[in-house]
GULO-111969 format. One line per 4 residues: their letters; for each residue y, x, z of N, C-alpha, C. Coordinates in Angstrom, 3 decimals, padded with zeros to 6 digits, always signed. Atoms other than C-alpha are relative to their C-alpha. Layout:
REM GULO-111969
a) Y/X/Z/Y/X/Z/Y/X/Z ~ ... $
***
This chain:
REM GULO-111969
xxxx) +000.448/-001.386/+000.122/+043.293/-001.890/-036.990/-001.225/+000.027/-000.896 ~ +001.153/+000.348/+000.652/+040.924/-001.375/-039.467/-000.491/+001.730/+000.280 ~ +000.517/-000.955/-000.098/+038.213/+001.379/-039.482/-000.570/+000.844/-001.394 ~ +000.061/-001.055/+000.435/+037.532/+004.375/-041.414/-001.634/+000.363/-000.484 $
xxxx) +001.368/-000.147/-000.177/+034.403/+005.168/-043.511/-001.109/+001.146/+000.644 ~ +000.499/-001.356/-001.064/+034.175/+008.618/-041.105/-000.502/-000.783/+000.956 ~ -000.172/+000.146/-000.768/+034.058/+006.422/-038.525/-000.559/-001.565/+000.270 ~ +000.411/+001.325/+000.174/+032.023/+003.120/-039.388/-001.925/+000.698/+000.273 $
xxxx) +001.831/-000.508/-001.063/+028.247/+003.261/-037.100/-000.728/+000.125/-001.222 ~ +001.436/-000.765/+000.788/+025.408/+004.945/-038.639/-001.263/-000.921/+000.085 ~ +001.060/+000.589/-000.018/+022.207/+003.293/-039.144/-000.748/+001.364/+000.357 ~ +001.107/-000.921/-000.605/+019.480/+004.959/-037.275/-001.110/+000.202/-001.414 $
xxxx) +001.108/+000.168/+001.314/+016.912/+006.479/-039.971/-001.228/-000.600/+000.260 ~ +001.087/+000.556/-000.169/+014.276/+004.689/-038.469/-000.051/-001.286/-000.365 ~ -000.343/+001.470/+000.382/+015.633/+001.167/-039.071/+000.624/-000.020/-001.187 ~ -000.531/-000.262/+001.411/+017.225/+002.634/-042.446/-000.388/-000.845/-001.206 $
xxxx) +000.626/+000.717/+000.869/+014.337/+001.055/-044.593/-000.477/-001.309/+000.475 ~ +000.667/+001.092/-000.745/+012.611/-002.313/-043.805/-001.457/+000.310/+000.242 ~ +001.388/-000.030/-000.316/+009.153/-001.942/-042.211/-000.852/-000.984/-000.094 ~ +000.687/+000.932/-000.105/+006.398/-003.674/-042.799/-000.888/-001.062/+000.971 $
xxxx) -000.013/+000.592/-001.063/+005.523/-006.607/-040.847/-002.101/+000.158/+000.249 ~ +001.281/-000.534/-000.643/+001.985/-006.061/-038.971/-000.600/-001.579/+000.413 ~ +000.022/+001.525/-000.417/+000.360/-009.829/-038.668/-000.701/-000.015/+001.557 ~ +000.304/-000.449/-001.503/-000.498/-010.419/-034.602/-001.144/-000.820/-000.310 $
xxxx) +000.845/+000.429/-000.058/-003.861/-011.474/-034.199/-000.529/+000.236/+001.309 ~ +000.390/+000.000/-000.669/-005.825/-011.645/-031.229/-000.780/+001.220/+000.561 ~ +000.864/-000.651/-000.078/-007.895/-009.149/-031.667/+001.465/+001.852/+000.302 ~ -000.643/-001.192/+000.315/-004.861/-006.384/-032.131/+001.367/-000.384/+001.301 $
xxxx) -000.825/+000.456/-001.491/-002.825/-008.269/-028.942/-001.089/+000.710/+001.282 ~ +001.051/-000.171/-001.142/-006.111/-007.211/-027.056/+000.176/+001.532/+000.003 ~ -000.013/-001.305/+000.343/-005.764/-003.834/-028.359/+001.017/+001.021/+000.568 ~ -001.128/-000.648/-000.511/-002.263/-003.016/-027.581/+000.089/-000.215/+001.363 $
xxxx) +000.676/-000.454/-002.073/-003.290/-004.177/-023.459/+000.049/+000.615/+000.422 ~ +000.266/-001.493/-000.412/-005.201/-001.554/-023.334/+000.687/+000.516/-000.079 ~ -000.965/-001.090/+000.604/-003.053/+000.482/-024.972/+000.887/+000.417/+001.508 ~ -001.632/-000.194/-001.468/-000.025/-000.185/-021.932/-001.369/+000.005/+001.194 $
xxxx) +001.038/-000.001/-001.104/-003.144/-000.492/-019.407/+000.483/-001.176/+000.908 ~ -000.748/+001.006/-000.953/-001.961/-004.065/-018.756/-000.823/-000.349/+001.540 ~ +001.270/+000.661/-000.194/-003.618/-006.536/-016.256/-000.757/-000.293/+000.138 ~ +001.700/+000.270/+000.535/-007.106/-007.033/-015.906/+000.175/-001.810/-000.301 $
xxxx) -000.128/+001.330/+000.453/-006.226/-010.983/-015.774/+000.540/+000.121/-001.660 ~ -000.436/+000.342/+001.350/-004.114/-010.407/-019.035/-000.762/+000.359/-001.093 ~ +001.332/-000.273/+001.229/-007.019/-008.789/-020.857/-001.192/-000.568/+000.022 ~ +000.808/+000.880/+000.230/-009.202/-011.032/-019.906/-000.018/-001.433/-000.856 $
xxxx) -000.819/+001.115/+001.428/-007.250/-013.955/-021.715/+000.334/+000.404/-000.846 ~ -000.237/-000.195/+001.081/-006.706/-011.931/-024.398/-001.470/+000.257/-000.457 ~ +001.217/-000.550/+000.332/-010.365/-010.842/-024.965/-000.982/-001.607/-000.063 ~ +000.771/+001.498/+000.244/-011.646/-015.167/-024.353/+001.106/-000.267/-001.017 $
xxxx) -001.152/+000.295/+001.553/-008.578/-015.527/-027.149/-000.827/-000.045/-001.228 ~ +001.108/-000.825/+000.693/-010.546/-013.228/-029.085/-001.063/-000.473/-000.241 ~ +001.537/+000.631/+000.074/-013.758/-014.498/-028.703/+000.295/-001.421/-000.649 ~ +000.024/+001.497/+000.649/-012.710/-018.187/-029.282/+000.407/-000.032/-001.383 $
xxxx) -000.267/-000.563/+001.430/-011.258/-017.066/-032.396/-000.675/+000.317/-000.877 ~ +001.397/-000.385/+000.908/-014.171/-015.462/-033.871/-000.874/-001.075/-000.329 ~ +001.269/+001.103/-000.280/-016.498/-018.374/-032.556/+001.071/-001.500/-001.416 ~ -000.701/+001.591/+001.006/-013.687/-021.018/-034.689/+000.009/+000.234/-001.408 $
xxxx) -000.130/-000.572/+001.435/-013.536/-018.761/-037.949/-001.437/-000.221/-000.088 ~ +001.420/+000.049/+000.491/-017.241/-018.820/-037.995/-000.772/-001.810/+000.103 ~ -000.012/+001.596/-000.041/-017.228/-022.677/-037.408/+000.616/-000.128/-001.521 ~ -000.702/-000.074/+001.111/-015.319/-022.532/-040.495/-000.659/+000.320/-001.203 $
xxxx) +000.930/-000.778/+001.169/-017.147/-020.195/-042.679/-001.333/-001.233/-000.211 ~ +001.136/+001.312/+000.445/-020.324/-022.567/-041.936/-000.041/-000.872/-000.677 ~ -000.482/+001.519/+000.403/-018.758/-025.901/-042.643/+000.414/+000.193/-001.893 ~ -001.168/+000.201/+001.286/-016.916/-024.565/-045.840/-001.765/+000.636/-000.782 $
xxxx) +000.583/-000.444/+000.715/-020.241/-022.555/-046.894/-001.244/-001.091/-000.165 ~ +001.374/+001.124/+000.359/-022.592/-025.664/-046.341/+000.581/-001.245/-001.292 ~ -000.404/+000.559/+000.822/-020.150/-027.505/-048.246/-000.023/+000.329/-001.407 ~ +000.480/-000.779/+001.486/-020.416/-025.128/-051.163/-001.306/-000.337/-000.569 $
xxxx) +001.675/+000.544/+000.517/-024.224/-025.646/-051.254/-000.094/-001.400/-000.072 ~ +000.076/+001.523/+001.156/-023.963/-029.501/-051.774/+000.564/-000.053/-000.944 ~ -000.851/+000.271/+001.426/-021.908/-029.180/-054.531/-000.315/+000.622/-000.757 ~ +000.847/-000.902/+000.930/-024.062/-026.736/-056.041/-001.322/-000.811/-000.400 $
xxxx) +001.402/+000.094/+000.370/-027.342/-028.698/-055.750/+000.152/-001.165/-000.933 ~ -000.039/+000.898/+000.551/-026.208/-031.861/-057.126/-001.690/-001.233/+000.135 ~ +001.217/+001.422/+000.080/-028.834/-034.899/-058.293/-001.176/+000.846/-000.269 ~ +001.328/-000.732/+000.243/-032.418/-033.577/-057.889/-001.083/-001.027/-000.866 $
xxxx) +000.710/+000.712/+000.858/-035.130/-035.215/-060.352/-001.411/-000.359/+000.757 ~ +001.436/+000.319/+000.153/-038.311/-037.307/-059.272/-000.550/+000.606/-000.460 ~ +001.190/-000.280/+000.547/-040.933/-035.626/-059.658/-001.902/-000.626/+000.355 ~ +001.453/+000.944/-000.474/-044.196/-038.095/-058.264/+000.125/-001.082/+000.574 $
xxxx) -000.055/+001.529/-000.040/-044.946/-041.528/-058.425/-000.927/-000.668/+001.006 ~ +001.277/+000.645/-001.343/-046.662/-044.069/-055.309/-000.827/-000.513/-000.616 ~ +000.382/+000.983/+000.532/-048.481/-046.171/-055.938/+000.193/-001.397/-000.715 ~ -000.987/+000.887/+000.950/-046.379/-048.750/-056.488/+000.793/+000.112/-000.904 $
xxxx) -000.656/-000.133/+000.922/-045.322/-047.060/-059.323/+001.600/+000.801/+000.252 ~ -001.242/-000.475/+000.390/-041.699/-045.828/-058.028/-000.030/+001.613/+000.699 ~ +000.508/-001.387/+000.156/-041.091/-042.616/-058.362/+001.014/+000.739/+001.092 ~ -001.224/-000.629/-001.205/-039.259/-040.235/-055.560/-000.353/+001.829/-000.355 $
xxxx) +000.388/-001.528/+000.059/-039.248/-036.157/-054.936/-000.627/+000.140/+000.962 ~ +000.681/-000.462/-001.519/-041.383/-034.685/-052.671/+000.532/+001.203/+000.296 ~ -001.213/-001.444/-000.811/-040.237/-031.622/-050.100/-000.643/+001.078/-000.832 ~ +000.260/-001.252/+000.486/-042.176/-028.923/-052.421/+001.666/-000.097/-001.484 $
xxxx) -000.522/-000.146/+001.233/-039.882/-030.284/-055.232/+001.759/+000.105/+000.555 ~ -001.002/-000.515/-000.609/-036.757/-030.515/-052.862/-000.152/+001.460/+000.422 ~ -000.209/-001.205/-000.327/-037.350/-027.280/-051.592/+000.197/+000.806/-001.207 ~ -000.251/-000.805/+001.282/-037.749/-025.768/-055.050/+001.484/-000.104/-000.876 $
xxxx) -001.103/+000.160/+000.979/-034.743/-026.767/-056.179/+001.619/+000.828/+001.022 ~ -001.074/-000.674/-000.815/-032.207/-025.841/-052.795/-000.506/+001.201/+000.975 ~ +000.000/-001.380/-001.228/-033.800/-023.002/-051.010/+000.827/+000.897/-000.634 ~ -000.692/-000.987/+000.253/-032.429/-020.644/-053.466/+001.716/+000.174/+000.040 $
xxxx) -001.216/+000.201/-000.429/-029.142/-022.133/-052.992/+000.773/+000.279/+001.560 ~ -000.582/-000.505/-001.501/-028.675/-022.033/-049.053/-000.410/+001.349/+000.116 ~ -000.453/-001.133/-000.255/-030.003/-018.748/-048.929/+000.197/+001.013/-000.738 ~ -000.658/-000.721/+000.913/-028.346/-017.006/-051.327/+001.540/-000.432/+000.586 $
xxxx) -001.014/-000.333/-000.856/-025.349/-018.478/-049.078/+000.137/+000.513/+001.494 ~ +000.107/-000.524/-001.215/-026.396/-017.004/-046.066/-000.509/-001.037/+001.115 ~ +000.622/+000.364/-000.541/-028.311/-019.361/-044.377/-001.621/-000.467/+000.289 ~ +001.284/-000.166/-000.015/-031.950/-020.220/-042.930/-000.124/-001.563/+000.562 $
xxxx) +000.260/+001.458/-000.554/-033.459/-023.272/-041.781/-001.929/+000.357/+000.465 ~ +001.239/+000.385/-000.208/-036.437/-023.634/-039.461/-000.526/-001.336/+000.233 ~ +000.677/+001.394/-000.853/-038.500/-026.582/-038.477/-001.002/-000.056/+001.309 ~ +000.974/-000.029/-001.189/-040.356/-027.411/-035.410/-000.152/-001.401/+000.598 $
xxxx) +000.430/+000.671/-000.420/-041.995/-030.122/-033.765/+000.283/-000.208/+001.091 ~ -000.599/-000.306/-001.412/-040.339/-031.633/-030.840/-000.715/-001.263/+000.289 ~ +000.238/+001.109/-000.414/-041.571/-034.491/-028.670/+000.540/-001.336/-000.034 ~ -000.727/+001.536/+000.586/-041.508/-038.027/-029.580/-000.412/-001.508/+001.315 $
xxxx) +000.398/+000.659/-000.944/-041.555/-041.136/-027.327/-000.816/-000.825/-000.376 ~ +001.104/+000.687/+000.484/-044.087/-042.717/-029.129/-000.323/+000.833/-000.933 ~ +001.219/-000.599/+000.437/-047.579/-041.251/-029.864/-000.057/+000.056/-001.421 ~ +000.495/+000.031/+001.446/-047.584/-042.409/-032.968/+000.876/+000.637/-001.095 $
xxxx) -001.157/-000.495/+000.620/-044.643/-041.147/-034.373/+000.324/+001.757/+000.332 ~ +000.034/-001.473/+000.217/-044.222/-037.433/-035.881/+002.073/+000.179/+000.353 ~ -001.066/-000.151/+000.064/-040.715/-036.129/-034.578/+000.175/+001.470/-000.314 ~ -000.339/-001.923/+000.756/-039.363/-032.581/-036.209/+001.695/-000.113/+000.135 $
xxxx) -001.019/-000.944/-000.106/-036.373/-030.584/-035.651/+000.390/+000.542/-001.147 ~ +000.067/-001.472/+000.614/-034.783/-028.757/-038.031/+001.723/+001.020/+000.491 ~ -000.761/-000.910/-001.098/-032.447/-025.825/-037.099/+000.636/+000.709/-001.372 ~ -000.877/-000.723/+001.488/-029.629/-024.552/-040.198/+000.774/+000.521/+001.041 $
xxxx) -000.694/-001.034/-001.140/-028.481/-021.528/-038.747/+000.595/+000.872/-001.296 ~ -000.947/-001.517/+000.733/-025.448/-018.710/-040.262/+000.759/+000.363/+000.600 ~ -001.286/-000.893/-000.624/-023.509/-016.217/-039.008/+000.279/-000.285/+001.283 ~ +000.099/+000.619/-001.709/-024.793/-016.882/-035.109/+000.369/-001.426/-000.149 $
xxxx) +000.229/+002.239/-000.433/-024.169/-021.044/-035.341/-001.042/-000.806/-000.482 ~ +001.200/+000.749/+000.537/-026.799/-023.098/-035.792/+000.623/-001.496/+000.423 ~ +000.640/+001.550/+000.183/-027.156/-026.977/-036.433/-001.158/-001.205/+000.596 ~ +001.392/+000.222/+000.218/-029.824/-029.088/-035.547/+000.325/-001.658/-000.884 $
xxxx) +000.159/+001.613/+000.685/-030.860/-032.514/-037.349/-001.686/-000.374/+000.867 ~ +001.482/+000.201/-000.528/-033.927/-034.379/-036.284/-000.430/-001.181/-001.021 ~ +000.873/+001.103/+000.379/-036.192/-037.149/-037.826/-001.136/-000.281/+000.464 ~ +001.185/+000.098/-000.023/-039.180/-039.022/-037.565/-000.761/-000.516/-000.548 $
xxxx) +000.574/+001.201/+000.875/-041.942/-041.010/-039.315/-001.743/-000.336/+000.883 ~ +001.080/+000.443/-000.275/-045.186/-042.966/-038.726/-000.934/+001.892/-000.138 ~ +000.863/-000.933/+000.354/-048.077/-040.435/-038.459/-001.621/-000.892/-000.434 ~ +000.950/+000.750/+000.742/-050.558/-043.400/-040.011/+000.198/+000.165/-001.536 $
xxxx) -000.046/-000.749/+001.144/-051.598/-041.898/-043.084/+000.098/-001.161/-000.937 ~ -000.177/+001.198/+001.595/-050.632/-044.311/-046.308/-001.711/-000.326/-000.604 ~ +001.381/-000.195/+001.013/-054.348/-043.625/-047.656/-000.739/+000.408/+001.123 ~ +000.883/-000.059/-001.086/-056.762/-044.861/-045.076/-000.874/+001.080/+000.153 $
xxxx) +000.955/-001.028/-000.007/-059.053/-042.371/-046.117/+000.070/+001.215/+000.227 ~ -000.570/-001.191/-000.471/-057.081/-039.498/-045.164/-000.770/+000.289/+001.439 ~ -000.208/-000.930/-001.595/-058.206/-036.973/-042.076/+000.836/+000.063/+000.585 ~ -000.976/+000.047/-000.325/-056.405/-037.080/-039.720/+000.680/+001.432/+000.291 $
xxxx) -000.829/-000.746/+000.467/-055.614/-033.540/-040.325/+001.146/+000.029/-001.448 ~ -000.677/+000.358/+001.119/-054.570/-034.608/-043.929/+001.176/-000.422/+000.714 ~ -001.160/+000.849/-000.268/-052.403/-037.508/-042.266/+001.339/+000.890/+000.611 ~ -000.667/-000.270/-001.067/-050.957/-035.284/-039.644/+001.397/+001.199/-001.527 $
xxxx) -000.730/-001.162/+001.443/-049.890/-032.496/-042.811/+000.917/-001.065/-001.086 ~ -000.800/+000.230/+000.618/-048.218/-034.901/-044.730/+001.220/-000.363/+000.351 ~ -001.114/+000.081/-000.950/-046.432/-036.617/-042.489/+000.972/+000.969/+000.557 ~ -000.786/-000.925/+000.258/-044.915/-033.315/-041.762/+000.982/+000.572/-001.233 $
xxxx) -000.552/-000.456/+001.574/-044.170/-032.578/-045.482/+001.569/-001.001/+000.099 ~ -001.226/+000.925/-000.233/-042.193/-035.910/-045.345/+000.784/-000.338/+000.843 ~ -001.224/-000.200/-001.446/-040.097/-035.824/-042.547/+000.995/+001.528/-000.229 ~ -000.897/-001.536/+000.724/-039.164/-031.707/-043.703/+001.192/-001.026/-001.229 $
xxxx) -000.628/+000.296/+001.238/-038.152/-034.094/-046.955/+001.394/-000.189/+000.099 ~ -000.377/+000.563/-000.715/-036.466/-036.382/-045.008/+001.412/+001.388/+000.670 ~ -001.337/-001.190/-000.975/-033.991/-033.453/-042.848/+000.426/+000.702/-001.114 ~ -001.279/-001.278/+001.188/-033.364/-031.431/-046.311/+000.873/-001.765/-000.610 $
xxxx) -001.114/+000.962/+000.651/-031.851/-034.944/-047.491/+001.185/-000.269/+001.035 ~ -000.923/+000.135/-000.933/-030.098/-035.098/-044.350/+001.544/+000.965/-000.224 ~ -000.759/-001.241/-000.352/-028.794/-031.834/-044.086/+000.726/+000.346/-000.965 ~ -000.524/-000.178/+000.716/-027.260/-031.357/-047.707/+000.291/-001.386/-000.827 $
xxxx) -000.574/+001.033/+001.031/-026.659/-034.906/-048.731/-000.079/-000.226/-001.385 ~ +000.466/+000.022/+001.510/-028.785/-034.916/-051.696/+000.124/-001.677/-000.526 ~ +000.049/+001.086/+000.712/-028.486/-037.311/-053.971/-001.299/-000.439/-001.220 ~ +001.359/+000.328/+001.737/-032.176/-038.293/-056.451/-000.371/-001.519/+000.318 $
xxxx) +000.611/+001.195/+000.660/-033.916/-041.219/-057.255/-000.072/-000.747/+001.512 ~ +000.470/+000.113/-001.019/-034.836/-041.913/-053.429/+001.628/+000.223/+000.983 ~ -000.666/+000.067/-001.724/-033.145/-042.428/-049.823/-000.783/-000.183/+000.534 ~ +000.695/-000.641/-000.864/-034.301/-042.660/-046.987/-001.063/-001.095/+000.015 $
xxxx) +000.983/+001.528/+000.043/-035.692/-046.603/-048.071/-000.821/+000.310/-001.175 ~ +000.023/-000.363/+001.132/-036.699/-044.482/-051.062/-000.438/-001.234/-000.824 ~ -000.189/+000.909/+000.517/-036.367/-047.277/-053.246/+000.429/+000.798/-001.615 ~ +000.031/-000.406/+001.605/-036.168/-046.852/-057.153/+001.885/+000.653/-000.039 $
xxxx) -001.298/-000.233/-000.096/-032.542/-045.364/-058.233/+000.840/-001.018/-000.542 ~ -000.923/+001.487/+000.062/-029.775/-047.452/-057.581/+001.116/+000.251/-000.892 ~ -000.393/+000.076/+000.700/-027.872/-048.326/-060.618/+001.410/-000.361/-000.167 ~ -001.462/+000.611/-000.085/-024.103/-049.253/-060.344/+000.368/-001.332/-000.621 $
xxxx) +000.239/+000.494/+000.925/-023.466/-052.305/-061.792/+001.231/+000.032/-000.861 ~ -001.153/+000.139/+000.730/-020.522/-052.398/-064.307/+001.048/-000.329/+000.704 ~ -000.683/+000.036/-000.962/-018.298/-054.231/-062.152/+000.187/+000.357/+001.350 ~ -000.127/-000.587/-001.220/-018.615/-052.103/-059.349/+000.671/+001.456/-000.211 $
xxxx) -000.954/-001.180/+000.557/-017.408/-049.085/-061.454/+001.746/+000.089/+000.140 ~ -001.761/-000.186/+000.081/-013.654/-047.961/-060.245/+000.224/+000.974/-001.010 ~ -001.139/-000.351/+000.863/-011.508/-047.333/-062.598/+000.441/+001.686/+000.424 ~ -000.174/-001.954/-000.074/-010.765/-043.048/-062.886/+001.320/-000.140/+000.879 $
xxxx) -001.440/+000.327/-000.902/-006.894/-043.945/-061.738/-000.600/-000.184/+000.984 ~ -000.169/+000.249/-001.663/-008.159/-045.896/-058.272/-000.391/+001.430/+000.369 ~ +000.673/-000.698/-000.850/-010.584/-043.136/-057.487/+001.163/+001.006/-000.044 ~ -000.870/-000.652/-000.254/-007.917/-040.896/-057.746/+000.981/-000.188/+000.853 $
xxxx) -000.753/+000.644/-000.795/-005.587/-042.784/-056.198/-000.258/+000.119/+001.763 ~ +000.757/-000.147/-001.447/-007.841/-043.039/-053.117/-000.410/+001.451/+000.199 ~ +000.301/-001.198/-000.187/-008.635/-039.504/-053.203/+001.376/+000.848/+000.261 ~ -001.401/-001.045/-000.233/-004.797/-038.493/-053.264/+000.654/-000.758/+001.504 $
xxxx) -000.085/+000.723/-001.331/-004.741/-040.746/-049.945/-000.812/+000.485/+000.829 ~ +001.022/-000.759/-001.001/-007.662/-039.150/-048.285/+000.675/+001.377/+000.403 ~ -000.067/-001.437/-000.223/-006.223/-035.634/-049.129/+001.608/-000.175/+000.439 ~ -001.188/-000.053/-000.404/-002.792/-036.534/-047.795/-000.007/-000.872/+001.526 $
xxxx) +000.096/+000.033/-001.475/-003.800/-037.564/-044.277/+000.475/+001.043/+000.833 ~ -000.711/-000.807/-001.069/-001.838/-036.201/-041.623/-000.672/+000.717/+001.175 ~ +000.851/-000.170/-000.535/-004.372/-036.023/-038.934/-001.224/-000.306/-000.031 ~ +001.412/+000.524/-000.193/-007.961/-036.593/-037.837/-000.306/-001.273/-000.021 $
xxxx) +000.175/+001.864/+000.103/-007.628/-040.376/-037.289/+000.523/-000.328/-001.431 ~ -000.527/+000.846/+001.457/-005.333/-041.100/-040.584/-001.376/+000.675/-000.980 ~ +000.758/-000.214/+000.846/-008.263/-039.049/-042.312/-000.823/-000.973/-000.012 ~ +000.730/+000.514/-000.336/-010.881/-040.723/-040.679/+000.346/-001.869/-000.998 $
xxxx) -000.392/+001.938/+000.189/-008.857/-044.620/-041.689/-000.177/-000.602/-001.696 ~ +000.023/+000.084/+001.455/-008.299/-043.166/-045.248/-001.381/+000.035/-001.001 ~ +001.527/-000.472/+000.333/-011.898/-041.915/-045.653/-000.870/-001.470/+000.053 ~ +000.327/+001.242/-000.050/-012.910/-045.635/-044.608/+000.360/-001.453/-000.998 $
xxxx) -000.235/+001.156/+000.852/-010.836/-047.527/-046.646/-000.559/+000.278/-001.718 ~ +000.429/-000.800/+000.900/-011.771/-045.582/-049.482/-001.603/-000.292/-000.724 ~ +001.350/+000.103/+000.607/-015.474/-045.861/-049.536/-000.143/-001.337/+000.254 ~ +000.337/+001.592/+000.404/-015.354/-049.747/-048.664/+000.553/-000.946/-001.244 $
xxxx) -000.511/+000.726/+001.278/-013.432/-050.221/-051.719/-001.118/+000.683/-001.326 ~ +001.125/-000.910/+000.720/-016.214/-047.884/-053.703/-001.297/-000.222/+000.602 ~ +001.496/+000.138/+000.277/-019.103/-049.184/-052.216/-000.974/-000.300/-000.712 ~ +001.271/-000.028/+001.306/-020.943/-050.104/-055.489/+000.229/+001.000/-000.470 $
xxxx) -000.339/-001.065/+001.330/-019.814/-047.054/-057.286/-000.516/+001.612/+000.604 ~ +000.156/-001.786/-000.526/-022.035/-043.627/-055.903/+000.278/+001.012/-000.467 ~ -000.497/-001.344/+000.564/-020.037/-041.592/-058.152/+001.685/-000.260/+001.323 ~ -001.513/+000.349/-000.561/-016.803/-042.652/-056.502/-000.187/+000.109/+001.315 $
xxxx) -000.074/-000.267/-001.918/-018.207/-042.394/-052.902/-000.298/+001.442/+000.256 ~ +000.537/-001.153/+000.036/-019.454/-038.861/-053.686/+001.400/+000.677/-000.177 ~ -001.365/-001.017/-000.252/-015.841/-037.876/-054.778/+000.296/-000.305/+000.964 ~ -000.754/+000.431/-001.768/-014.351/-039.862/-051.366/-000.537/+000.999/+000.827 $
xxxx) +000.916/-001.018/-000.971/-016.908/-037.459/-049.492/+000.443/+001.541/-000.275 ~ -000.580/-001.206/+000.508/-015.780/-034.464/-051.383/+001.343/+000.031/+000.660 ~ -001.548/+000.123/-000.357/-012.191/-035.007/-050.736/-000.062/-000.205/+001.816 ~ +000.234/-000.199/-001.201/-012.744/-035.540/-047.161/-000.699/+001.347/+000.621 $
xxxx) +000.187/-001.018/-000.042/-014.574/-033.005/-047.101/+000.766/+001.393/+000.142 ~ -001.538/-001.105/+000.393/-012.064/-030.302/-048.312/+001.389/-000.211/+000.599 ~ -001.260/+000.050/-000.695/-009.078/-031.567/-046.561/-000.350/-000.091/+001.374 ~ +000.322/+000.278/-001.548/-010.893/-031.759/-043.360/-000.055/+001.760/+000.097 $
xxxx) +000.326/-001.454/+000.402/-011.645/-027.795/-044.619/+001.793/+001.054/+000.200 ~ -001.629/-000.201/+000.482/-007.961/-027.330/-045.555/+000.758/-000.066/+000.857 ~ -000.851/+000.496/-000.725/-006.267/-028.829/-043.150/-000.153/+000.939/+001.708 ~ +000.409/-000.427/-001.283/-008.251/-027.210/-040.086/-000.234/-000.764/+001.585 $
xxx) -000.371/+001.337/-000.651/-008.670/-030.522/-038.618/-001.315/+000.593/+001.104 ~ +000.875/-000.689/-000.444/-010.828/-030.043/-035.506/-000.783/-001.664/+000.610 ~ -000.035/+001.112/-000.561/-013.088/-032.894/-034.200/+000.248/-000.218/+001.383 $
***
C-alpha cells in the first residue's frame, strides 16, 4: 500500500526549521531550576557546580595570563656591579622593567614580612593576586649587611630590596645576567647547543603528552637532554607550559 502526498504526516511548524543549539553551562542549568522550582538539594549542586566553575576558569585565566607576562619580559640587562666586579640587576631595575607588564595584565603583587626561624635571617612574602586568586612565593636572605659599615637600618633596607629581587625572579622566571648564585652570565658552550631539529623534536613530545604524568616524564627527559643549552630549556618550559594550558591538565 503505498501512501498519498494528501496523506503523508505534516511536520509541525515548530520543528519545520532547525533551531539553534543553546550550549548548557552551569550557570544556565542553575537557571532553568529555578525556573521549574526544582529541589532545594538540586539547586544547591547546581549553584557549588557553578561556583567551582567560575573558581577553575579563573585558575585558568591566571595561569595563562602569568604565562603571557614571562614571555613578554624576556632577558633583563645588568645594570650594577659588586665589588667583585660581576655585574647583576637590582629590584629598582627589575621592577622597572616588569611592573608595567603584570599590571597592564591585571595583576598586583604585595610584599610583607613574615617570620623567620632564625633572627638573623630576613623572610618576605610576596602575594601575586588577579581576578580574586592570589599566589604566594616566599624567600629569605642574611640580614648581615655586605658593607660592615652599614646601619643597621641601611642593612635591614637592603636586605629587603634583595629578597623583593629575589621573589620577582621567582615569580616570572626571569632570565639576566644573575640567579639566585648570581654568578656572572652563563654562557652555553658550543657543544651543549641542540641542534633546532632535537629541540623541536622534544618539544613535539612534550606537546603530545597524553596526561599529567606523560607530561611531567616528557618535560624531564627533555630538559636533561638540554641542560647546557638555556635557550632550549626556555623553549621545553614554554611548551610545557602551553600544553599544560591547552590541554586543561589539572594538578
Amino acid at each position: 500500500m503505498t501512501t498519498s502526498l494528501a496523506t503523508k504526516p505534516q511536520l509541525d511548524p515548530e520543528f519545520a526549521q532547525p533551531h539553534e543549539l543553546i550550549p548548557t553551562t552551569p550557570m544556565s542549568l542553575l537557571q532553568l531550576a529555578l525556573e521549574k522550582e526544582a529541589n532545594i538539594d538540586v539547586i544547591e549542586r547546581l549553584a557549588k557546580l557553578q561556583r567551582e566553575e567560575r573558581d577553575y576558569q579563573a585558575r585558568v585565566d591566571f595561569d595563562t595570563a602569568l604565562n603571557h607576562c614571562q614571555s613578554q619580559i624576556g632577558r633583563i640587562a645588568p645594570n650594577a656591579k659588586r665589588e667583585n666586579g660581576i655585574m647583576w640587576a637590582d629590584y629598582a631595575q627589575l621592577d622597572r622593567a616588569v611592573r608595567p607588564i603584570y599590571v597592564n595584565a591585571g595583576f598586583s603583587i604585595g610584599f610583607s614580612e613574615v617570620e623567620s626561624k632564625e633572627p638573623s635571617r630576613l623572610r618576605m612574602q610576596a602575594t601575586l593576586s588577579r581576578g580574586g586568586i592570589s599566589r604566594e612565593y616566599f624567600a629569605d636572605i642574611s640580614r648581615n649587611p655586605a658593607n660592615p659599615k652599614m646601619s643597621t637600618l641601611d642593612a635591614d633596607a637592603s636586605a629587603a630590596s634583595r629578597v623583593k629581587r629575589y621573589l620577582l625572579l621567582d615569580i616570572f622566571n626571569i632570565a639576566i645576567g644573575i640567579d639566585k648564585d648570581e654568578k656572572a652570565p652563563y654562557q652555553a658552550k658550543p657543544e651543549d647547543v641542540m641542534d633546532e631539529s632535537v629541540v623541536a623534536d622534544f618539544i613535539a613530545l612534550i606537546e603530545g603528552s597524553g596526561d599529567v604524568d606523560e607530561l611531567k616524564r616528557n618535560y624531564l627527559t627533555a630538559t636533561k637532554a638540554g641542560a647546557g643549552d638555556p635557550a632550549a630549556l626556555r623553549a621545553f618550559d614554554k611548551a610545557k607550559k602551553d600544553t599544560w594550558k591547552t590541554r586543561g591538565f589539572r594538578a
